[in-house]
N, C-alpha and C positions, 0 to 999 in steps of 0.2 A: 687232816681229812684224807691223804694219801695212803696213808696208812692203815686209816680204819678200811679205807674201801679195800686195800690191797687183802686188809686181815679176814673182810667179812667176803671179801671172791672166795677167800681159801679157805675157812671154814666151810662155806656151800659146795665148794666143787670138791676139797682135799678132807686129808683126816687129822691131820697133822700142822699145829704151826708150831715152829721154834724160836722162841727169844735168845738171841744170843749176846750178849755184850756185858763188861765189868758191873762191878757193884756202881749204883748209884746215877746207872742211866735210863732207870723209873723202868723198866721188864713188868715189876709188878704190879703197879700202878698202873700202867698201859692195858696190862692183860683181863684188872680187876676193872677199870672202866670198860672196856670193850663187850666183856661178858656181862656185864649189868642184865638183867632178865632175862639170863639165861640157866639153866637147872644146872649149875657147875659142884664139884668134890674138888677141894682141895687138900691136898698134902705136899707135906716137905721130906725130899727124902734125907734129911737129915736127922729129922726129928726121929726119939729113944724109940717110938714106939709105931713106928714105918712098918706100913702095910699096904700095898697098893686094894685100890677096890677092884670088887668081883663085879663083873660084868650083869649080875642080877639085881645090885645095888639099883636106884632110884639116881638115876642123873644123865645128865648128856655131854657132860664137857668135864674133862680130869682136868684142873689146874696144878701141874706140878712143879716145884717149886724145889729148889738145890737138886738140880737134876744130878743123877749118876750113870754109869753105863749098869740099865738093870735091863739084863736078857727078857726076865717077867715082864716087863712095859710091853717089850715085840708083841708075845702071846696073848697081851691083852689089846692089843691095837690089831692084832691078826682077825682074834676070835667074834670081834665087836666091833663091825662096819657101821654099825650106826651111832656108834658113838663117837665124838669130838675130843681131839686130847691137845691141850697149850703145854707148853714143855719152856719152863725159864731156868738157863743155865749160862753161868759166866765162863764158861769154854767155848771150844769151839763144838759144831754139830759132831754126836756121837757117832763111829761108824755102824752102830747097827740100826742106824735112822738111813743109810745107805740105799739098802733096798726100796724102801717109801719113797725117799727122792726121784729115783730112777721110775717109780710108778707114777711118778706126779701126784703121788697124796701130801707132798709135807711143802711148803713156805715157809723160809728161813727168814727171820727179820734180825740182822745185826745192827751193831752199835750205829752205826750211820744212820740206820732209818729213824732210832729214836731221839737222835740232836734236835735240838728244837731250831726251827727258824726265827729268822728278823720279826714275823710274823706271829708266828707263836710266843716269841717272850716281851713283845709287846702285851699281850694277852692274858701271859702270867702277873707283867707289873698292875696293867691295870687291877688285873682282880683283886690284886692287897692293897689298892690305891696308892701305888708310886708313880710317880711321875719322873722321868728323866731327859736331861737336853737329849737331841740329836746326837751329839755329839759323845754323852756316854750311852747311850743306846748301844753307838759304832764300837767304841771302846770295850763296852761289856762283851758285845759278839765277839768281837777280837781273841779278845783273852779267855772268853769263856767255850770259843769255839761250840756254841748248841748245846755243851753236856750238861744235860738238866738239875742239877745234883750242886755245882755250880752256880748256876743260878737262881736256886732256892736259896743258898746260905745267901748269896748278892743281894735280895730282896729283904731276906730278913735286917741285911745291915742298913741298906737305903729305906726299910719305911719307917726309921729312926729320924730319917731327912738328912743323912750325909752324904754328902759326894765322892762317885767313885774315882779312887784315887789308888797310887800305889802303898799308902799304908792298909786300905781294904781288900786292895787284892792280895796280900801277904797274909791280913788275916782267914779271907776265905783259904787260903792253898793250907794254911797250918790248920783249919777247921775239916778241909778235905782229907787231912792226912790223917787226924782223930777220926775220922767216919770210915778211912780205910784199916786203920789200926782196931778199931772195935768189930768191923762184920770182914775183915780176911786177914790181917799178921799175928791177932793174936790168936788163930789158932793152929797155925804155925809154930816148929819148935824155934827155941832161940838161936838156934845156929844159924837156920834156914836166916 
């Protein structure tokens, strides 16, 4: 709830918000619930066929998605005050988002803002109907330290009805590292 309020001040008042934190700490998820009824475009600038939209297009909110340092983004947040732009990137903020800051148009949300509390993944277990002592509640907070990404694989293994233990948390960490080997090492060369 900190967060939405924080996102929806900074949509009203700013132009600009930035997700910033690793793969797997729900950026687009967060950014796809929050804009729910909103006239949003989305693109990836990774995708073959990357083209930012033209400010005549139909929409009010650019969801962009593997951010890059593209000068064109400036001239299109310059030329198009009324429009809303979400920016989700696993770096840190671009410096030519620099200037925005300094005007007060952009709100940065990093990895911290998106850790889920004691609160929250209570929240998450109930919705798949798991249930856990007190005691791996504390445990799972522990080890999972909030990172949301974590605590989906954690839910998936408990609504099986096993208990979290340390042959689950070996298997989430080795499930973690497939989920990072598919969306960031392999597209890395193999030296890197």
């Amino acid at each position: 709830p900190e967060l939405a309020d924080q996102f929806f001040a900074a949509m009203e008042n700013g132009r600009v918000v930035l997700f910033t934190a690793p793969c797997g700490f729900g950026k687009s998820v967060t950014a796809q619930v929050l804009l729910a009824g909103r006239q949003v475009c989305v693109r990836s600038a990774d995708a073959p066929d990357f083209a930012l939209p033209t400010g005549a297009e139909h929409w009010d909110v650019l969801l962009l998605d593997q951010l890059q340092a593209l000068q064109a983004l400036c001239t299109l947040i310059r030329e198009n005050p009324s429009k809303r732009f979400v920016l989700l990137s696993r770096g840190t903020a671009p410096g030519w988002l620099i200037s925005f800051q300094f005007a007060g148009l952009v709100q940065i949300f990093n990895a911290q803002s998106l850790l889920l509390d004691r609160e929250r993944v209570g929240e998450l277990l109930a919705a798949y109907g798991v249930q856990v002592s007190e005691l791996d509640l504390k445990t799972l907070l522990r080890e999972s330290m909030g990172y949301p990404l974590a605590l989906v694989l954690a839910v998936r293994h408990l609504q099986d009805g096993a208990q979290y233990d340390a042959q689950m948390d070996a298997a989430i960490r080795r499930e973690l590292f497939a989920y990072y080997e598919e969306a960031v090492y392999h597209r890395l060369s193999l030296e890197l």
